[in-house]
KOLBA-704185 format. One record per residue: chain; residue in one letter; x negated, y, z of N, C-alpha, C in turn. Coordinates in steps of 0.02 Angstrom, whole numbers, padded with zeros to 5 digits, always signed. Last residue first. Layout:
BEGIN
{A A {X Y Z} {X Y Z} {X Y Z}}
...
END
This chain:
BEGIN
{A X {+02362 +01382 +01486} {+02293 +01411 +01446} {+02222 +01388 +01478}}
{A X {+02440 +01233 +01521} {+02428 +01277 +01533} {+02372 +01295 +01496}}
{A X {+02584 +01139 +01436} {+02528 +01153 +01439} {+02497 +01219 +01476}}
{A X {+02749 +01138 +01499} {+02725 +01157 +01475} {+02640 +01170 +01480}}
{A X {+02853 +00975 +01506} {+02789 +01019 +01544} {+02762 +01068 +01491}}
{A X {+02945 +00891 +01436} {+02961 +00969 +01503} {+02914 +01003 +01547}}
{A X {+02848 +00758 +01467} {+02913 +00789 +01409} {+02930 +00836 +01466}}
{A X {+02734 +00698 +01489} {+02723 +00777 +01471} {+02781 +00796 +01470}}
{A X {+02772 +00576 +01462} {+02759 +00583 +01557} {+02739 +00674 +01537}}
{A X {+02767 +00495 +01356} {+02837 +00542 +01403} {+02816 +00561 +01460}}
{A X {+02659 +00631 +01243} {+02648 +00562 +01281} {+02718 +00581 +01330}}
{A X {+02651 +00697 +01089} {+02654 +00727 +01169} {+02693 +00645 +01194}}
{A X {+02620 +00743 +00936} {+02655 +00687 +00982} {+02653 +00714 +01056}}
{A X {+02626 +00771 +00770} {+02627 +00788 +00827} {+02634 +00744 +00879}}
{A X {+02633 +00673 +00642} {+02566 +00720 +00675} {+02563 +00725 +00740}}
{A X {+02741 +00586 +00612} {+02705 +00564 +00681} {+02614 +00624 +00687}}
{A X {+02801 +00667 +00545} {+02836 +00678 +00617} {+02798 +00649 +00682}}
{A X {+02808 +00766 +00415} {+02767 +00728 +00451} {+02764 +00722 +00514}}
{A X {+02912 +00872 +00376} {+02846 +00832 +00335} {+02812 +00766 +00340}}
{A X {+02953 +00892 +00504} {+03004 +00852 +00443} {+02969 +00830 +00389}}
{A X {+02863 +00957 +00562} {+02901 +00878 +00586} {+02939 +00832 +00531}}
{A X {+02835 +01051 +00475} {+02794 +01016 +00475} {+02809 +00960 +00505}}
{A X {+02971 +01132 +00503} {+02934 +01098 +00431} {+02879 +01040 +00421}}
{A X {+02956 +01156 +00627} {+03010 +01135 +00605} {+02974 +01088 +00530}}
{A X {+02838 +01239 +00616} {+02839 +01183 +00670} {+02873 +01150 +00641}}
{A X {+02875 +01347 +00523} {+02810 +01290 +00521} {+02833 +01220 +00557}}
{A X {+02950 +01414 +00626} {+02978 +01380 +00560} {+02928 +01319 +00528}}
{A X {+02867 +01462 +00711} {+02915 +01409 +00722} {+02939 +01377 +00675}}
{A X {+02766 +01527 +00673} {+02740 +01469 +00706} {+02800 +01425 +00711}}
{A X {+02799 +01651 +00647} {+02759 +01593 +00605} {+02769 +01520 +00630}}
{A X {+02758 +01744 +00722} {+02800 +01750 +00692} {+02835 +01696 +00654}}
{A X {+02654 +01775 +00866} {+02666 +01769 +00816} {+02736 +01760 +00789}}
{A X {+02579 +01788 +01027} {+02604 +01834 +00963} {+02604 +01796 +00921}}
{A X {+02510 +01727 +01161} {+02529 +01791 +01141} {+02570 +01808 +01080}}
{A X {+02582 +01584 +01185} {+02528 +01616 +01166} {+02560 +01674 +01180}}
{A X {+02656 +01414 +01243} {+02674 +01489 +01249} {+02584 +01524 +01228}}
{A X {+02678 +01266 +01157} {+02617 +01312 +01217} {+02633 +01389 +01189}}
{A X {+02821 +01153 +01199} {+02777 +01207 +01144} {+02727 +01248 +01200}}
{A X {+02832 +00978 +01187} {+02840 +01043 +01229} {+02782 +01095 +01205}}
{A X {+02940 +00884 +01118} {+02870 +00902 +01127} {+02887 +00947 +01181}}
{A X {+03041 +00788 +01095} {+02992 +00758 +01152} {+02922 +00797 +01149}}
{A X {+03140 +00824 +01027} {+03084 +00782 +00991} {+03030 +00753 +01051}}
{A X {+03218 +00894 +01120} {+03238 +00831 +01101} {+03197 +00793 +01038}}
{A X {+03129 +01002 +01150} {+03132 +00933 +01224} {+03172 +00873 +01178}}
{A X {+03139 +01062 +01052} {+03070 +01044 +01061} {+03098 +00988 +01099}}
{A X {+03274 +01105 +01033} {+03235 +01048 +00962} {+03188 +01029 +00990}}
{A X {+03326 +01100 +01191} {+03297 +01157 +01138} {+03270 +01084 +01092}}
{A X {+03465 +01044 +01260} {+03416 +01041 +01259} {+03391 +01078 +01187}}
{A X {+03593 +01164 +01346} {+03576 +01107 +01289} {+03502 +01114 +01290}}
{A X {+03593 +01225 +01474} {+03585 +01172 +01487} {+03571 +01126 +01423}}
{A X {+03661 +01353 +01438} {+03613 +01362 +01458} {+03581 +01280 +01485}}
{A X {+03785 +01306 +01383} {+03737 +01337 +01357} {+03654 +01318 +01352}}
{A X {+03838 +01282 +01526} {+03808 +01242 +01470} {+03797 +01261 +01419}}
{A X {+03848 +01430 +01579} {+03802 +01354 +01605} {+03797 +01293 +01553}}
{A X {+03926 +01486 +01484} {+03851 +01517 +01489} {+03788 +01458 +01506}}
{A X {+04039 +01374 +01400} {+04013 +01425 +01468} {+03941 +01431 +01462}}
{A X {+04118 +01392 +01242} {+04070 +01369 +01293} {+04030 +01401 +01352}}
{A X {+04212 +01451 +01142} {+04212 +01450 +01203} {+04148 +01426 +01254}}
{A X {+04126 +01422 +01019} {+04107 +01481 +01048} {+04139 +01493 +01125}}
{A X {+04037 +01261 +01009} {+04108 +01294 +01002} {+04092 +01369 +01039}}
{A X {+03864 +01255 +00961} {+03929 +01250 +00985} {+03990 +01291 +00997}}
{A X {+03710 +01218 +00857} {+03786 +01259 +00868} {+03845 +01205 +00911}}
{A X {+03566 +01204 +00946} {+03606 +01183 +00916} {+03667 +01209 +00925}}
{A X {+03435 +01333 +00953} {+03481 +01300 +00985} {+03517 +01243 +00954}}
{A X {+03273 +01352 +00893} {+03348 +01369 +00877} {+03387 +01322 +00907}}
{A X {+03140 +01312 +01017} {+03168 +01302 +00949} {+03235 +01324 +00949}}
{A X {+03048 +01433 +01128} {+03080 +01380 +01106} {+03125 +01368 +01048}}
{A X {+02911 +01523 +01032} {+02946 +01525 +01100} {+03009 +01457 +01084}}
{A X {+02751 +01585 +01034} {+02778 +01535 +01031} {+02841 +01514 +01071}}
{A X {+02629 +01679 +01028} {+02725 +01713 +01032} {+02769 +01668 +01020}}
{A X {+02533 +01601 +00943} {+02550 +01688 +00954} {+02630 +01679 +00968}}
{A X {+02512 +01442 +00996} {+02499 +01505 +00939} {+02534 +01549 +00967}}
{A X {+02429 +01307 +00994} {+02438 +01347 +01028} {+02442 +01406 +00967}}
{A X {+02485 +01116 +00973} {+02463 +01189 +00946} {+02495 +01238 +00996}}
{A X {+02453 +00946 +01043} {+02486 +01004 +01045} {+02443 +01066 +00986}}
{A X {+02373 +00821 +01001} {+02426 +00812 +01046} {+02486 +00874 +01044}}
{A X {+02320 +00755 +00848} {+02341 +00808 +00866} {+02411 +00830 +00946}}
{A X {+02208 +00621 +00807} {+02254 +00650 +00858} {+02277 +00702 +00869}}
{A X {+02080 +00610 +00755} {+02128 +00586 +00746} {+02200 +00605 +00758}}
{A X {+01932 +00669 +00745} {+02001 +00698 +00792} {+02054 +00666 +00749}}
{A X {+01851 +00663 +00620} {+01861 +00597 +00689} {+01896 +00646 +00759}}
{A X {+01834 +00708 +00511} {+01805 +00748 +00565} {+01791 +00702 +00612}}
{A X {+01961 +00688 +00465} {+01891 +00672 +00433} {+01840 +00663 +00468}}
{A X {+02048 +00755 +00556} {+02040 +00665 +00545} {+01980 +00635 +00512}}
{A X {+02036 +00870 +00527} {+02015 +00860 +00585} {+02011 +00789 +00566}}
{A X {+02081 +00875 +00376} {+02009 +00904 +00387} {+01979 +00861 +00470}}
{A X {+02217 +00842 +00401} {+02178 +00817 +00374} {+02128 +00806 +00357}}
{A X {+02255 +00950 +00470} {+02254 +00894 +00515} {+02221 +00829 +00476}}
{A X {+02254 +01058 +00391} {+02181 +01049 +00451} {+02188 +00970 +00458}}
{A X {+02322 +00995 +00307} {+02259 +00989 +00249} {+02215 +00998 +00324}}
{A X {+02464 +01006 +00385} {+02434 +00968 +00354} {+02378 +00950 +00340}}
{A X {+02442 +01168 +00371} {+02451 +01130 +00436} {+02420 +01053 +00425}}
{A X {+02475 +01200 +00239} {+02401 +01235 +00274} {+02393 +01173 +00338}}
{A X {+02616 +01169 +00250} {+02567 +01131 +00203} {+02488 +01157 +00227}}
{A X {+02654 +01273 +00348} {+02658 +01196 +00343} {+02621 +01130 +00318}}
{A X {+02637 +01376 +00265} {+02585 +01370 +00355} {+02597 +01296 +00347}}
{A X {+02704 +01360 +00178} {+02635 +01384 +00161} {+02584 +01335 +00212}}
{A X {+02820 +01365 +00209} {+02814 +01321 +00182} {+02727 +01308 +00167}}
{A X {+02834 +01496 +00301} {+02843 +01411 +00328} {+02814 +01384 +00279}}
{A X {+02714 +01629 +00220} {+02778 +01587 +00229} {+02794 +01532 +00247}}
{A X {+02630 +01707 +00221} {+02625 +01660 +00290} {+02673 +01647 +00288}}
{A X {+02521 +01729 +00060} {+02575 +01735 +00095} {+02565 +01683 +00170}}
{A X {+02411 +01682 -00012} {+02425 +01761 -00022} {+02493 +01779 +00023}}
{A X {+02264 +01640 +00070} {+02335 +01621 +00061} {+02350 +01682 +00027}}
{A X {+02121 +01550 +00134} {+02152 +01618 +00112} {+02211 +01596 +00087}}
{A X {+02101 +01440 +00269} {+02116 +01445 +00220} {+02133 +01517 +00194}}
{A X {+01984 +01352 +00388} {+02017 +01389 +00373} {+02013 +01402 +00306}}
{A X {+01947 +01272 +00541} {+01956 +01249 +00460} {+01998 +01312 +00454}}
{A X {+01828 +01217 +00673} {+01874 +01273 +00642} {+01892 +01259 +00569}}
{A X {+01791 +01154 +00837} {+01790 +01160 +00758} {+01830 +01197 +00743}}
{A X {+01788 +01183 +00977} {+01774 +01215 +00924} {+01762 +01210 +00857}}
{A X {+01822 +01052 +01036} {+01747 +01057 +01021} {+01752 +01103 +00987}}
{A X {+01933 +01087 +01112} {+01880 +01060 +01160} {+01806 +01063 +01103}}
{A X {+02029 +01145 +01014} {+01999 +01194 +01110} {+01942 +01147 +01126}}
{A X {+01997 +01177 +00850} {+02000 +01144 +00917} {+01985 +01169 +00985}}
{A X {+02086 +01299 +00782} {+02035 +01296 +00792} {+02047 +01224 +00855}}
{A X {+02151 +01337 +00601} {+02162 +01315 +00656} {+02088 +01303 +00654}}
{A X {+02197 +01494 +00503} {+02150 +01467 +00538} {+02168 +01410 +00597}}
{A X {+02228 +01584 +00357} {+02258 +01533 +00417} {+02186 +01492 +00470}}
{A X {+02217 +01748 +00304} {+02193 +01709 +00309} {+02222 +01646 +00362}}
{A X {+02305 +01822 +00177} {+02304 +01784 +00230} {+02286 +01756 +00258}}
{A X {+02268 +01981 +00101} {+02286 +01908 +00111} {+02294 +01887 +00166}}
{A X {+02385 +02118 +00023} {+02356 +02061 +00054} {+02330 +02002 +00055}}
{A X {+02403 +02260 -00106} {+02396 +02190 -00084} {+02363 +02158 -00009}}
{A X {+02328 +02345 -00149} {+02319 +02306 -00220} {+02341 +02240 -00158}}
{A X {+02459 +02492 -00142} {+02400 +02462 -00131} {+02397 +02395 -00187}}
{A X {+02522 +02645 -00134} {+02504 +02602 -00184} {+02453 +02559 -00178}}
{A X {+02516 +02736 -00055} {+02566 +02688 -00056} {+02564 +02638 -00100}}
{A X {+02412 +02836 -00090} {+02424 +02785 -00021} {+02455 +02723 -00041}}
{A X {+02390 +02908 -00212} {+02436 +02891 -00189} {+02425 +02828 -00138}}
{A X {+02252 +02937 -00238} {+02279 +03019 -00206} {+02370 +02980 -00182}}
{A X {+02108 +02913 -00243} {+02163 +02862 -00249} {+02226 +02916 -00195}}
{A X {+02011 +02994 -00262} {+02010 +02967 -00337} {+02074 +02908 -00309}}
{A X {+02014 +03085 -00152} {+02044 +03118 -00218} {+02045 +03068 -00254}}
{A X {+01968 +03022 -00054} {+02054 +03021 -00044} {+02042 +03029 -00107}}
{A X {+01816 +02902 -00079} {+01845 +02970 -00083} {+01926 +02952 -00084}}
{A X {+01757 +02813 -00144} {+01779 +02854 -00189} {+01790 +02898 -00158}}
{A X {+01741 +02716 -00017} {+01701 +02723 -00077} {+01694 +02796 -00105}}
{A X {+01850 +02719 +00022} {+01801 +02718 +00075} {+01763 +02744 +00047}}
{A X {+01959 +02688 -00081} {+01938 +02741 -00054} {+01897 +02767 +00013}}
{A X {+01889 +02548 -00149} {+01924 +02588 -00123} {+01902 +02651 -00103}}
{A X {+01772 +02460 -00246} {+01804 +02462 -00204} {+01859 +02508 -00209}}
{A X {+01759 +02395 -00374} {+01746 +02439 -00384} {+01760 +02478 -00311}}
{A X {+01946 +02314 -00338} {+01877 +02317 -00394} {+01847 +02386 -00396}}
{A X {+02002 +02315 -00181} {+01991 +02345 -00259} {+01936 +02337 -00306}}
{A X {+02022 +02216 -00056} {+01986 +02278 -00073} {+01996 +02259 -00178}}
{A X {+02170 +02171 +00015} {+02125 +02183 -00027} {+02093 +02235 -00049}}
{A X {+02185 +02165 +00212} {+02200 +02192 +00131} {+02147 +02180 +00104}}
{A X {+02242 +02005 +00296} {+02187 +02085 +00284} {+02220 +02113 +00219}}
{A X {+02313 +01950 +00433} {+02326 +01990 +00357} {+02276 +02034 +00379}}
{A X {+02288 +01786 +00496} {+02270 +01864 +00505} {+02258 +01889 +00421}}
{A X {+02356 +01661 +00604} {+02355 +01697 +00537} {+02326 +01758 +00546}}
{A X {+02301 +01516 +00689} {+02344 +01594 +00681} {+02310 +01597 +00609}}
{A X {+02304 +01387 +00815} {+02324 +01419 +00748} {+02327 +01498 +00767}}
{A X {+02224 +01276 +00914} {+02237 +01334 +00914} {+02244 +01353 +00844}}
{A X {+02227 +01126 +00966} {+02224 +01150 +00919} {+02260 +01210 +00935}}
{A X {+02234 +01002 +01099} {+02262 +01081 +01090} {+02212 +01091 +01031}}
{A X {+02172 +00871 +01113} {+02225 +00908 +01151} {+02265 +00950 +01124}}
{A X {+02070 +00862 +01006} {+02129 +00842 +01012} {+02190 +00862 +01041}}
{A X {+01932 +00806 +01114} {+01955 +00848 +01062} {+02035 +00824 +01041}}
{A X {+01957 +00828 +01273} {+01946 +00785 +01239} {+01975 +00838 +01182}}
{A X {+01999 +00945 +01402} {+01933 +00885 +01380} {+01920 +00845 +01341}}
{A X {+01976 +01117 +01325} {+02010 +01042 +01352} {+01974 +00991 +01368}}
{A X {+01891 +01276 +01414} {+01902 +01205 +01338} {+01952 +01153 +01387}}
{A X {+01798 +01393 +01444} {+01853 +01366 +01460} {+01868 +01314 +01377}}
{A X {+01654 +01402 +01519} {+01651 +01411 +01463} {+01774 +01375 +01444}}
{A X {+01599 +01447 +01688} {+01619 +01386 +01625} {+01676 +01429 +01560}}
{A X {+01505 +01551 +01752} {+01557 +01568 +01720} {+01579 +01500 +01668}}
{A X {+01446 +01521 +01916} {+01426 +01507 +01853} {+01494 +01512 +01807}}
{A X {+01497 +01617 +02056} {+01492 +01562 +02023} {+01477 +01564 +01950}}
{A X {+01480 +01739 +02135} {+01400 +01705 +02101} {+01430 +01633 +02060}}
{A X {+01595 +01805 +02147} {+01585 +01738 +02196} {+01515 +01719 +02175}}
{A X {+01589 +01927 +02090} {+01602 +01936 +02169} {+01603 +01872 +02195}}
{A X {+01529 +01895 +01959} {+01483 +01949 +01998} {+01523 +01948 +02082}}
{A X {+01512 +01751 +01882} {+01562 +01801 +01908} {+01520 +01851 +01965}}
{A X {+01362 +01744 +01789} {+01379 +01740 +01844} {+01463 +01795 +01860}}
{A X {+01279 +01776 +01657} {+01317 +01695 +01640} {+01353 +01686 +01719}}
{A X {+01237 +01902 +01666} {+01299 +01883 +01640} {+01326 +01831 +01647}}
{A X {+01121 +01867 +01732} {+01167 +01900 +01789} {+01229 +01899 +01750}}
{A X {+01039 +01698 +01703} {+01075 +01792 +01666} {+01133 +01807 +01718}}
{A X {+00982 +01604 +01742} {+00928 +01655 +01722} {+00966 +01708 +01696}}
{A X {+01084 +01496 +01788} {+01079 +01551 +01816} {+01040 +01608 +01790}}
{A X {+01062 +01371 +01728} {+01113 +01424 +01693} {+01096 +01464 +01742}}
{A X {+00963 +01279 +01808} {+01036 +01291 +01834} {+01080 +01324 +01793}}
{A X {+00846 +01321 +01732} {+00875 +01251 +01723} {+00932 +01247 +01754}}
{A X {+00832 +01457 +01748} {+00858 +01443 +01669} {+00873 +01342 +01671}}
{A X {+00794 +01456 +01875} {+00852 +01482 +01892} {+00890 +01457 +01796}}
{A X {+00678 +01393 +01857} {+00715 +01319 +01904} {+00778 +01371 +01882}}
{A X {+00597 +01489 +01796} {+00618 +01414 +01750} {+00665 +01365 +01794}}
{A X {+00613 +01607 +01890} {+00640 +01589 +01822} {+00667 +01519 +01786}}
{A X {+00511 +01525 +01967} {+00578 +01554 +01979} {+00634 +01550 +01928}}
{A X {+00378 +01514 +01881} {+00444 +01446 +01934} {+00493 +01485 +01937}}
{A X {+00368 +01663 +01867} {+00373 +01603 +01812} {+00405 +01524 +01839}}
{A X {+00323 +01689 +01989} {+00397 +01721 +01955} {+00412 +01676 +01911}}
{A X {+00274 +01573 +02113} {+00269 +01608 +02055} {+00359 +01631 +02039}}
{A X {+00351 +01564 +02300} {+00350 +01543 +02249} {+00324 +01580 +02180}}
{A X {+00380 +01610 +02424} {+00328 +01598 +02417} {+00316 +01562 +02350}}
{A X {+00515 +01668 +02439} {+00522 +01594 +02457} {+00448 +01560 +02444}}
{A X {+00500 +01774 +02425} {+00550 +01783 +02504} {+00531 +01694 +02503}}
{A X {+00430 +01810 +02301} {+00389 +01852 +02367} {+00437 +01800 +02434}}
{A X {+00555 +01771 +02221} {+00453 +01730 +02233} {+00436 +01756 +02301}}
{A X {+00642 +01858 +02192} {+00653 +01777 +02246} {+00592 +01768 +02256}}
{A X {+00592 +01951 +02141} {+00608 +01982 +02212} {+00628 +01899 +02263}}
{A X {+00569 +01904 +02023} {+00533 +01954 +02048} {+00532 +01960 +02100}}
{A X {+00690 +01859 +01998} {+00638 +01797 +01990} {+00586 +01841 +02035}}
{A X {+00840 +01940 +02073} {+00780 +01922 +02007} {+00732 +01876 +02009}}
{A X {+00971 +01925 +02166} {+00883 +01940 +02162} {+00871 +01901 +02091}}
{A X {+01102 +01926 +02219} {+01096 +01925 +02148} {+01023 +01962 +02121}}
{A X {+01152 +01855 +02325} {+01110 +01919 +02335} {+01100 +01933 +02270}}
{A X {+01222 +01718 +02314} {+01238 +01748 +02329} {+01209 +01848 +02349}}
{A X {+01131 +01668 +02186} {+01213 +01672 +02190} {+01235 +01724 +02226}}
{A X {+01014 +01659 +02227} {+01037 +01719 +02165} {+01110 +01732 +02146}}
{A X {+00986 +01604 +02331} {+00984 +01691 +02345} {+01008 +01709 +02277}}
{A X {+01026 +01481 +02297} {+01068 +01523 +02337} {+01084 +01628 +02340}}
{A X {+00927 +01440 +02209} {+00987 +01463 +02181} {+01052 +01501 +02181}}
{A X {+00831 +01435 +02304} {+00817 +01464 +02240} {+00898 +01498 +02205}}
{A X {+00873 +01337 +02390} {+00888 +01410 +02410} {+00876 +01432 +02354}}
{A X {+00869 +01233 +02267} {+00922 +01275 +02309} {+00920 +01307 +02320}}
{A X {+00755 +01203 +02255} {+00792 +01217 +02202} {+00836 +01243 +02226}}
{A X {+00696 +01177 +02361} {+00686 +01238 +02369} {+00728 +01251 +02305}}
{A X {+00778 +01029 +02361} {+00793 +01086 +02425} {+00773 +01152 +02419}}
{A X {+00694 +00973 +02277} {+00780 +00997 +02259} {+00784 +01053 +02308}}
{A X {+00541 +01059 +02226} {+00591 +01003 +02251} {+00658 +01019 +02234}}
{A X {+00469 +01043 +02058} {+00486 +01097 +02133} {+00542 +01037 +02161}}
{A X {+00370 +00937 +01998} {+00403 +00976 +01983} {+00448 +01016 +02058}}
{A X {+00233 +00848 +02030} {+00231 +00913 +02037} {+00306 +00971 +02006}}
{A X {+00291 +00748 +01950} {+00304 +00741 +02034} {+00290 +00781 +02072}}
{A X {+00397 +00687 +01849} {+00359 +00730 +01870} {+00359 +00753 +01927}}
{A X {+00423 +00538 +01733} {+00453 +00563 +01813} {+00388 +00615 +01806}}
{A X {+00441 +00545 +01600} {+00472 +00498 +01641} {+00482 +00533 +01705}}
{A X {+00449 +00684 +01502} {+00408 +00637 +01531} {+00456 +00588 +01575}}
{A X {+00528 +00729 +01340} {+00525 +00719 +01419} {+00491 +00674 +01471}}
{A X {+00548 +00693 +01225} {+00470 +00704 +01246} {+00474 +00701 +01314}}
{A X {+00636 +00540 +01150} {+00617 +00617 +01202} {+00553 +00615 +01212}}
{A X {+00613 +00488 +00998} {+00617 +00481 +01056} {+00597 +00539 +01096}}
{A X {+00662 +00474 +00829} {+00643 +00518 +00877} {+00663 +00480 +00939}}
{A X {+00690 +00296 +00760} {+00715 +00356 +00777} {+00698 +00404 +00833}}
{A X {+00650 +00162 +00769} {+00612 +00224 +00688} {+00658 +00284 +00711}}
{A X {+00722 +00097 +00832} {+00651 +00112 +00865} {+00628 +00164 +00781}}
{A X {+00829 +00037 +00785} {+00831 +00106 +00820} {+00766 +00142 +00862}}
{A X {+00805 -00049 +00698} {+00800 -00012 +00663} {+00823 +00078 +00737}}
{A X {+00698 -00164 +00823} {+00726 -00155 +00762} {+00733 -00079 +00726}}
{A X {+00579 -00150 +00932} {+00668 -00100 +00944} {+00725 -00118 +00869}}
{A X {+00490 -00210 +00881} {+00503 -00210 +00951} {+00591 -00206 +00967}}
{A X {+00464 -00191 +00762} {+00462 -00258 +00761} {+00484 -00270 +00845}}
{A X {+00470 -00040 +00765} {+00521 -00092 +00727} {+00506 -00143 +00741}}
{A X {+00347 -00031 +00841} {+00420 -00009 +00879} {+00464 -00018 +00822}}
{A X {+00244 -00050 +00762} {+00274 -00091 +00826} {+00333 -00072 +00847}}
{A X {+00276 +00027 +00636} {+00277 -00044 +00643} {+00304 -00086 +00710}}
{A X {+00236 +00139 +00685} {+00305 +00123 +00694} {+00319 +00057 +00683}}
{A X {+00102 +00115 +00730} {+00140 +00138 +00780} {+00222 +00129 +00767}}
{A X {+00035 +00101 +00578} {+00058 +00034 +00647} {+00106 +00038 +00697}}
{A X {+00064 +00233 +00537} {+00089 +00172 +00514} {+00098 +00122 +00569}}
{A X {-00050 +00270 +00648} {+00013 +00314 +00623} {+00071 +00252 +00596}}
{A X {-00161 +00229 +00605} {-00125 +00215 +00663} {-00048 +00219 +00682}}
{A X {-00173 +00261 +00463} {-00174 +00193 +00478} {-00118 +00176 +00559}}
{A X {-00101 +00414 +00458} {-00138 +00373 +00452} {-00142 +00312 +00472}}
{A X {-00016 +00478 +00290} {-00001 +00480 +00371} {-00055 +00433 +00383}}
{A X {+00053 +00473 +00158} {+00029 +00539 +00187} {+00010 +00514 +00257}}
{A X {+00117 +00387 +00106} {+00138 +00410 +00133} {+00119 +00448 +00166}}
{A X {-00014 +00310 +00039} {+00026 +00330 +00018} {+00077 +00372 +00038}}
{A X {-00084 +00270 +00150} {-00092 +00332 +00112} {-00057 +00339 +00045}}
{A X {-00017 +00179 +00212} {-00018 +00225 +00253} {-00050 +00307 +00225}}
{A X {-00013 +00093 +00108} {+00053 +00106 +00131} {+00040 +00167 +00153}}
{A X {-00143 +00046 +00138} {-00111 +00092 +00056} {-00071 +00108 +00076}}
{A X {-00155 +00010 +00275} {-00196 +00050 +00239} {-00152 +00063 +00182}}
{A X {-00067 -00118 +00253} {-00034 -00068 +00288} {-00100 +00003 +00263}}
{A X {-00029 -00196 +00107} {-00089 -00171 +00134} {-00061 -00097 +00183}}
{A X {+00128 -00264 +00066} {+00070 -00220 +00047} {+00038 -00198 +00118}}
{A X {+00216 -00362 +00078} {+00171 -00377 +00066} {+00115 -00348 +00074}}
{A X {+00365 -00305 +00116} {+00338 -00341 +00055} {+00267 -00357 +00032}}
{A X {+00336 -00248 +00241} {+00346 -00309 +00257} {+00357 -00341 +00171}}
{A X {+00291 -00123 +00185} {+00211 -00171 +00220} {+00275 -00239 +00241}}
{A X {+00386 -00060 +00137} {+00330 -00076 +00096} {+00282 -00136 +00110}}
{A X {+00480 -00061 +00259} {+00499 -00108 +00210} {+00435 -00106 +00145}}
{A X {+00380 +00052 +00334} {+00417 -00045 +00361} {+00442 -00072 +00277}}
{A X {+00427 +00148 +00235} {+00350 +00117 +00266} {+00362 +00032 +00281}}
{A X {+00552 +00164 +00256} {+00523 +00139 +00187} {+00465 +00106 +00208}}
{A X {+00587 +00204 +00372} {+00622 +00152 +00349} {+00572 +00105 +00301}}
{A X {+00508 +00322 +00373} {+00482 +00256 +00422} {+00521 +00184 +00406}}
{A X {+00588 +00391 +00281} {+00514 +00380 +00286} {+00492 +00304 +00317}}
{A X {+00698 +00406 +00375} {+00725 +00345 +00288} {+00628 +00356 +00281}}
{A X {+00649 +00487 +00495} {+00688 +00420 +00494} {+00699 +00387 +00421}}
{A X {+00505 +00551 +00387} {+00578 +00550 +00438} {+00597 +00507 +00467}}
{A X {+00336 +00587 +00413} {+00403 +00530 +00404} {+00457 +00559 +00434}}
{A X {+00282 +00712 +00438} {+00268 +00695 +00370} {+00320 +00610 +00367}}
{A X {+00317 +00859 +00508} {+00322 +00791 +00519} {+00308 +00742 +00427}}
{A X {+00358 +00990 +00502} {+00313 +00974 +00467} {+00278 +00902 +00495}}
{A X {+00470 +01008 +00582} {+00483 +01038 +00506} {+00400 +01022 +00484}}
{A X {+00510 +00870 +00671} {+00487 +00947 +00672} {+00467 +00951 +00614}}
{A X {+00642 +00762 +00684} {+00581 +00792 +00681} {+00559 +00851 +00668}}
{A X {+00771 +00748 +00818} {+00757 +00771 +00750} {+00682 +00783 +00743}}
END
């Protein structure tokens, strides 16, 4: 990206090139566009070199640096902070190194914060996700109340709303989130009824596709537990019972156990019957349950 006072962008440098290949005087071109003669030529060559991916930022990063610290002292560098949990302050003096190196080799490992470290192994704390977007979509709902015109009694005081029981209401907010890239789409609602969450369900998976997550493999939600049985004769033994398959194994999903919710099943139900090829789970998953 260019820096906030770069005088071409990328559609800049576009234009430039397409002024001077209609004819015009790379000089006018080049003041016309604010920038100088050399300036102009420079992208010239690297369009007539790279075509249209040469008008786009290139790293500053040098090629090779040969005064940069080795690997080997990059190490112990990294050792003593894993395992002795020394400062930049106290590594320099033991390995003969500036504090300022220290630092900058321990902020190129993630190490420069005693937070970013499990404190009884020194390992670097990863950040937990799936690997591909898609996997796992995370849902929930969360009821707030409405605040009052003029607010509430935060505001006013008990005396000017002296009956409790009388409120102005909820909402709802719905939220799905992706596990691997953190996107998020969310909706206010005035209710978390199936038919709601269902149709809410939909418009993410419609948001994510925009997005380019095509794919919804699984959802994770609050208190997710297996689908309503199918009815049988009331004689039936405990063991077969206990042997019909749940709505999930005979659609071929398998649900991700969360903490809490209420919601989530009837949705589920609704949303297959809405739309059956959203969900999917590949046969080599059927009877596995995802882990957190």
């Amino acid at each position: 990206m260019s820096h906030r006072n770069a005088r071409l962008t990328v559609h800049g440098r576009r234009l430039l090139v397409e002024r001077v290949r209609s004819g015009r005087p790379v000089a006018h071109v080049a003041a016309e566009m604010g920038v100088s003669r050399p300036t102009a030529h420079k992208w010239l060559r690297r369009w007539q070199a790279e075509g249209e991916s040469g008008l786009h930022d290139r790293s500053s990063r040098p090629r090779r640096t040969p005064h940069r610290t080795p690997a080997a002292l990059e190490d112990r560098v990294c050792r003593l902070r894993q395992e002795r949990k020394l400062g930049p302050a106290r590594i320099g003096p033991v390995l003969g190194l500036p504090a300022s190196t220290v630092h900058r080799v321990l902020a190129r490992h993630g190490l420069n914060r005693l937070a970013f470290l499990d404190r009884p192994t020194g390992q670097v704390i990863r950040r937990y996700e799936r690997s591909r977007p898609g996997e796992l979509v995370h849902v929930d709902v969360r009821k707030l109340g409405r605040i009052p015109d003029g607010g509430g009694w935060r505001v006013h005081g008990r005396a000017a709303c002296p009956d409790r029981r009388r409120t102005t209401g909820f909402d709802y907010i719905h939220s799905a989130v992706d596990d691997h890239s953190r996107l998020a789409y969310s909706e206010v609602h005035p209710d978390e009824k199936a038919a709601t969450c269902a149709a809410f369900l939909q418009r993410a998976a419609a948001f994510f596709a925009a997005c380019g997550i095509l794919r919804i493999d699984a959802l994770a939600a609050a208190n997710l537990e297996d689908g309503p049985q199918p009815a049988v004769p009331a004689a039936s033994t405990r063991a077969s019972a206990a042997s019909r398959p749940s709505l999930w194994e005979a659609r071929g999903l398998s649900p991700v156990r969360s903490l809490r919710s209420r919601w989530v099943l009837p949705v589920m139900s609704s949303l297959m019957t809405f739309s059956p090829c959203l969900l999917s789970r590949s046969a080599t998953s059927q009877g596995k349950r995802p882990g957190r």
